[in-house]
C-alpha positions as CSV (number, residue, x, y, z in Angstrom):
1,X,-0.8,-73.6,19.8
2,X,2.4,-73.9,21.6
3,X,2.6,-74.5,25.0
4,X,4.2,-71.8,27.8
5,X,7.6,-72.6,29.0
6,X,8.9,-71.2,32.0
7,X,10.7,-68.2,32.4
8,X,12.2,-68.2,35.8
9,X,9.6,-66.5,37.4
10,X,7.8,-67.1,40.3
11,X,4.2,-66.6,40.2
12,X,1.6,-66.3,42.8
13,X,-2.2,-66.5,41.5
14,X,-4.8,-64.2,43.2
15,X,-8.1,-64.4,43.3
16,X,-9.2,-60.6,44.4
17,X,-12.8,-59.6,46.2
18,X,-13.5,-55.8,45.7
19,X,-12.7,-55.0,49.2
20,X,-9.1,-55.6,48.8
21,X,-7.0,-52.9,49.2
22,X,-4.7,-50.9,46.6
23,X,-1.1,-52.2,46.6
24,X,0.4,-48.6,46.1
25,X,-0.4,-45.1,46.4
26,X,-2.1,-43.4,43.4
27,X,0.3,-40.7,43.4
28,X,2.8,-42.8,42.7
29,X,3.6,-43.7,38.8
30,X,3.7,-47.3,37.9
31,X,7.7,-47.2,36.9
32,X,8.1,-45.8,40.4
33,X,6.4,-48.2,42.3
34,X,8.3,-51.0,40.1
35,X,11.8,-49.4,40.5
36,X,11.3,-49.2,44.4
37,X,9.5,-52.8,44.8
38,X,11.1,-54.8,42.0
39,X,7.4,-56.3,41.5
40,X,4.9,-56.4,38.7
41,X,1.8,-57.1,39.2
42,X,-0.5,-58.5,36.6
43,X,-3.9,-59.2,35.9
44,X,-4.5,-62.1,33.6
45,X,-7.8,-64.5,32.7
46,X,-8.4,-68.3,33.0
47,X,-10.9,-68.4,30.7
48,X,-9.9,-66.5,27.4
49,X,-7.7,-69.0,25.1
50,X,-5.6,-67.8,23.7
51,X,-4.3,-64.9,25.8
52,X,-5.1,-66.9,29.5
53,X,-6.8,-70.4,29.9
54,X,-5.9,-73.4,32.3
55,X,-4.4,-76.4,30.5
56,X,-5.1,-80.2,30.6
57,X,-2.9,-80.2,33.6
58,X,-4.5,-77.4,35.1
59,X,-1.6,-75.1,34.5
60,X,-1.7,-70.9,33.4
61,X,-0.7,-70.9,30.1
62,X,-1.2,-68.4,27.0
63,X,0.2,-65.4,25.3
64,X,-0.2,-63.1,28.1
65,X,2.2,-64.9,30.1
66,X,4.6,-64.8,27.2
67,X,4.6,-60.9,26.9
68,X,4.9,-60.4,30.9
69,X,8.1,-62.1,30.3
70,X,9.1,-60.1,27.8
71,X,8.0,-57.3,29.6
72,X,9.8,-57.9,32.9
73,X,13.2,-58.3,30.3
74,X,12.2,-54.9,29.2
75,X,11.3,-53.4,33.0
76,X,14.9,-54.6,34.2
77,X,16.7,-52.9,31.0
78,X,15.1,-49.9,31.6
79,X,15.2,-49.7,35.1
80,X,18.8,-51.2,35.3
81,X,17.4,-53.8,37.4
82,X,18.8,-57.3,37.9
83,X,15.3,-58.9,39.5
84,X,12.1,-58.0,38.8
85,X,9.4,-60.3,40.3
86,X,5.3,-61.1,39.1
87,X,2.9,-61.6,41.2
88,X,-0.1,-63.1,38.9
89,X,-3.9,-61.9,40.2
90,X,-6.9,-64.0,38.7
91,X,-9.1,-61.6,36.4
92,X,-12.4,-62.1,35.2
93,X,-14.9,-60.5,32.9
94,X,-16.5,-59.1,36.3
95,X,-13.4,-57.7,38.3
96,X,-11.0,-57.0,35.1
97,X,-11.4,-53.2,35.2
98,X,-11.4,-52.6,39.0
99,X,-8.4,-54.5,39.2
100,X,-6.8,-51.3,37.5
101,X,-9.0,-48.5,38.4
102,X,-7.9,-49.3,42.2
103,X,-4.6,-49.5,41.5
104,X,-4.1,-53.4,42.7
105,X,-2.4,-54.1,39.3
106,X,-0.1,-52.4,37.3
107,X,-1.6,-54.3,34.0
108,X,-4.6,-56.7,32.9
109,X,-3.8,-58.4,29.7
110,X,-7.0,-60.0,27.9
111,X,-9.1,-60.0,25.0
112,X,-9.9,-56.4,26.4
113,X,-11.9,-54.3,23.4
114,X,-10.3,-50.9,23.2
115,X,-13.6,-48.2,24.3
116,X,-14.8,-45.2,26.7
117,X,-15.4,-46.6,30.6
118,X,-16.0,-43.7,32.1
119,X,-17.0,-45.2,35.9
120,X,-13.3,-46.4,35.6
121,X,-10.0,-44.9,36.4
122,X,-7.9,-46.7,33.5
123,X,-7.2,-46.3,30.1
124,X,-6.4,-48.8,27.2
125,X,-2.9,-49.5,25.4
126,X,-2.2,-49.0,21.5
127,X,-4.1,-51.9,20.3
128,X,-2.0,-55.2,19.9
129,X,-4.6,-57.3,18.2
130,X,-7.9,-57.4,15.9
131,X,-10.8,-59.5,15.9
132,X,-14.7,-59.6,15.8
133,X,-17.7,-61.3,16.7
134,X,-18.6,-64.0,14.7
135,X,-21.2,-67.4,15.3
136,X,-19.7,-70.7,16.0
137,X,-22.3,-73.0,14.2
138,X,-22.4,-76.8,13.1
139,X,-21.7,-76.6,9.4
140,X,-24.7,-78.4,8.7
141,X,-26.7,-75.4,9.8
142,X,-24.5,-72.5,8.3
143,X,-26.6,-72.1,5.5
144,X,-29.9,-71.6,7.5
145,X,-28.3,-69.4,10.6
146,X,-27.7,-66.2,8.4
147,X,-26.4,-63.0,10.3
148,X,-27.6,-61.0,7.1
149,X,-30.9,-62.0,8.2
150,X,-33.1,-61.3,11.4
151,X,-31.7,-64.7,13.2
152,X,-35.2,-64.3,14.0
153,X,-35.8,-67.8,16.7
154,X,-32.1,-68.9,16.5
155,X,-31.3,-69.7,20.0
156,X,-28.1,-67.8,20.8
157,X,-25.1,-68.3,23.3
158,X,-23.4,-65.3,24.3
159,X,-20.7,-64.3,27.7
160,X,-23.0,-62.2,29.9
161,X,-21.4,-58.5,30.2
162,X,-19.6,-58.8,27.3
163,X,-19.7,-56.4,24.2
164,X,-20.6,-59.3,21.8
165,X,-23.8,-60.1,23.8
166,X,-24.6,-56.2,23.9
167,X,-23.9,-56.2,19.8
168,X,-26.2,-59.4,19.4
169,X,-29.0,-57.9,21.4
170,X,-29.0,-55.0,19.3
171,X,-28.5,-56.4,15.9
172,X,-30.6,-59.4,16.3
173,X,-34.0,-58.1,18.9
174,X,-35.9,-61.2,17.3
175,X,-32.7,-64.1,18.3
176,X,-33.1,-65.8,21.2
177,X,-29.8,-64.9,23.6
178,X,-29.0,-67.3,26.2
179,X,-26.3,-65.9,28.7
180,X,-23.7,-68.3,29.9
181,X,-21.3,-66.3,33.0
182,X,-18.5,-67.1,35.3
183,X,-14.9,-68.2,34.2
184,X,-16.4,-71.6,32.5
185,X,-19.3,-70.0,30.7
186,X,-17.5,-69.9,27.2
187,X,-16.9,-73.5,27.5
188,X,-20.1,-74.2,28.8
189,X,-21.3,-72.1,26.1
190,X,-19.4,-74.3,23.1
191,X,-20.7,-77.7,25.2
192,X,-24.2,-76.7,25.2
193,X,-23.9,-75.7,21.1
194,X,-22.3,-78.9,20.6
195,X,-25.3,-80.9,22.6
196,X,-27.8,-79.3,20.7
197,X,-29.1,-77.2,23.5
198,X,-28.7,-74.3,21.4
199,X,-27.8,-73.2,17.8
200,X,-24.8,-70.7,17.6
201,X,-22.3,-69.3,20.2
202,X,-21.4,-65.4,19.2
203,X,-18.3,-64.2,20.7
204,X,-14.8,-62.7,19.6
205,X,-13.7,-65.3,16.3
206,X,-10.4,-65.6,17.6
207,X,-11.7,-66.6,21.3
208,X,-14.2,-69.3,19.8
209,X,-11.2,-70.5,16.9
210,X,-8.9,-71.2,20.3
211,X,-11.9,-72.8,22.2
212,X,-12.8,-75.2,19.9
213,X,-9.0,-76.0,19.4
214,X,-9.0,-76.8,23.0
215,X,-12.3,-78.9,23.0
216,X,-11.4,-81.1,19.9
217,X,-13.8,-79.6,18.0
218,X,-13.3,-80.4,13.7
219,X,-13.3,-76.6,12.8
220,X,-14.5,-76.2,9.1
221,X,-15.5,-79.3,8.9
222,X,-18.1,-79.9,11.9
223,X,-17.9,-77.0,12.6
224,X,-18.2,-73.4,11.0
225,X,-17.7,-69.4,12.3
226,X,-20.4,-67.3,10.4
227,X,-20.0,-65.0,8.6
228,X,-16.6,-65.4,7.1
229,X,-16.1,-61.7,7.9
230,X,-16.9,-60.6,11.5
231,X,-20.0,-59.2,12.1
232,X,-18.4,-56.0,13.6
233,X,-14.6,-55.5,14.3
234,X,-12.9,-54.8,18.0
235,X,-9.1,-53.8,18.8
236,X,-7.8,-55.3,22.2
237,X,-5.6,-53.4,24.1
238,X,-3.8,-54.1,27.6
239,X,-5.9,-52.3,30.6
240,X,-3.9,-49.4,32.5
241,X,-4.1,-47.2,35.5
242,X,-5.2,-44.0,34.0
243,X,-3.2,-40.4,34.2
244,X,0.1,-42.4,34.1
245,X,1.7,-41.6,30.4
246,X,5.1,-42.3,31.0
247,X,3.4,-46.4,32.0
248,X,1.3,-46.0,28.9
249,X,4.4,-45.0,26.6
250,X,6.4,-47.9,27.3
251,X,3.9,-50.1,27.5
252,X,3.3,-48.9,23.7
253,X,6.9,-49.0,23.1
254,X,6.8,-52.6,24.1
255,X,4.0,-53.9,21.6
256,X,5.9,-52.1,19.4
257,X,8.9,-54.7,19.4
258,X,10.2,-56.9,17.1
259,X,10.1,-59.9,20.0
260,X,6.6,-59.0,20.8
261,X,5.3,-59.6,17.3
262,X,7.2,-62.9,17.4
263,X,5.5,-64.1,20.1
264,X,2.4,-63.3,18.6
265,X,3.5,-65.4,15.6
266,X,4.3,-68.0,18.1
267,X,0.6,-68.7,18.9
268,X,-0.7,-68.2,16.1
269,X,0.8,-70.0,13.5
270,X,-1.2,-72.9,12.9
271,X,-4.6,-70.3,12.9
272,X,-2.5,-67.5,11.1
273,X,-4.6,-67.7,8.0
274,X,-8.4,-67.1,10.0
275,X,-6.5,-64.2,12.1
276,X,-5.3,-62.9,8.9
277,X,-8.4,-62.6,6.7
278,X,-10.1,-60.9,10.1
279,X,-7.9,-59.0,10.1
280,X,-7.7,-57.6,6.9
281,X,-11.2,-57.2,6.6
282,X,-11.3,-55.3,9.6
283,X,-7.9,-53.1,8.3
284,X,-10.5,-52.0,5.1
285,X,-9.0,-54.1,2.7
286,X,-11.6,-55.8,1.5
287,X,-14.2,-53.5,0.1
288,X,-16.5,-55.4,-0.9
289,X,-16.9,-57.5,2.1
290,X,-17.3,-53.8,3.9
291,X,-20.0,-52.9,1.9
292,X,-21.5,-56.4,2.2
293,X,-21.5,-55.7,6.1
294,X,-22.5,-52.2,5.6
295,X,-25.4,-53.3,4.1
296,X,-26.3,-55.6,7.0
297,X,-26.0,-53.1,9.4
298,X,-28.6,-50.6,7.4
299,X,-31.0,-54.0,7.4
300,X,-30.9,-54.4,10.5
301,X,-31.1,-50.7,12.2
């Protein structure tokens, strides 16, 4: 993966308690509040390579910083605007969605799966990437740990609150989940796989392809993602205020651009061919892999 170069902006990193206070009235639209403030504010994660992770050096980096640049470019074009500033606020898979429902950030960008939240004011971009849940396994065991099967006494990692361990308690009732929380727990997760503590990590394929990149880890050779295919398939989307279109239409309009799907390409090049088979499976263009997984989920409802 490449690393983040600077953009000329000047960051401040938040770390928000629910009692903090919105930064601008409700009735006020998002482009508004920009235009009078020249400030975006941002919510991004630590803990979700590659869209927000710390480096060696202890340092933000990931795509999500990448597109905030391009989308301040895009904020002071539209707004005819020679400054725009970020201000950078520390998400998490606990305070991701209040961040926008109460109107503290104009924007969380994260490995966000596109769904109804009701008990929350906000609403989801156009999706701007694809993925699924799959089982980060040591290859020596990817014959035995078989998701087509009841993964009956297979000791399970999975992110606690997270729609891959709600899909794995599910699908699997006879698997053994262990729940791993907090901005570490992923890597704690992929640390207590690689010990031997226990036997597969589920979560998002593209999340545990960019973790093991980070920890070293020999990728299909020590280590495998089962199945090939995901198990199910998830669209991520950027995390909005809610009842603000005109927001939501550029934000759209953004994804939409040439420079954004560069960046993309910028990340992941080197794991461009995983991403790519995910997410043509997931697009329906492999049908019989579909009705391979069709057939799993009939086994195992």
């Amino acid at each position: 993966m490449k690393n983040f170069k600077g953009y000329g902006i000047v960051v401040h990193l938040f770390l928000l308690f629910s009692c903090s206070l919105p930064s601008y009235s409700q009735e006020q639209t998002v482009l508004e509040k920009i235009e009078e403030t020249g400030l975006l504010e941002v919510g991004i994660r630590e803990d979700a390579v590659p869209f927000g992770y710390r480096d060696i050096n202890g340092d933000l980096d990931g795509l999500c910083l990448d597109f905030i640049a391009l989308l301040r470019e895009q904020l002071k074009r539209k707004l005819n605007k020679q400054v725009i500033a970020i201000k950078l606020y520390k998400s998490t898979l606990f305070n991701r969605f209040e961040l926008v429902s109460d109107r503290i950030v104009d924007l969380e960008c994260g490995p966000n799966t596109i769904r109804e939240l009701p008990e929350y004011q906000i609403q989801f971009s156009s999706p701007f990437f694809l993925t699924g849940t799959q089982l980060l396994v040591r290859t020596e065991k990817a014959k035995t740990i078989r998701p087509n099967g009841s993964l009956e006494n297979v000791n399970i990692g999975v992110l606690r609150n997270t729609s891959n361990e709600l899909l794995m308690r599910e699908r699997y009732p006879l698997a053994n989940l262990v729940q791993f929380q907090g901005v570490t727990g992923r890597y704690r997760g992929i640390q207590a796989l690689t010990g031997g503590k226990i036997d597969a990590f589920a979560s998002d394929g593209i999340l545990l392809v960019g973790e093991a990149i980070i920890q070293d880890l020999r990728l299909g050779k020590d280590y495998t993602l089962v199945p090939r295919n995901p198990i199910d398939c998830e669209e991520y989307g950027f995390v909005l205020p809610d009842n603000d279109p005109q927001w939501l239409s550029f934000i759209n309009s953004v994804i939409k651009t040439s420079p954004a799907r560069n960046t993309y390409l910028d990340w992941f090049g080197e794991i461009a061919p995983q991403i790519e088979s995910i997410q043509s499976f997931c697009q329906g263009n492999e049908t019989l892999e579909q009705g391979e997984i069709e057939e799993l989920e009939k086994k195992n409802n």
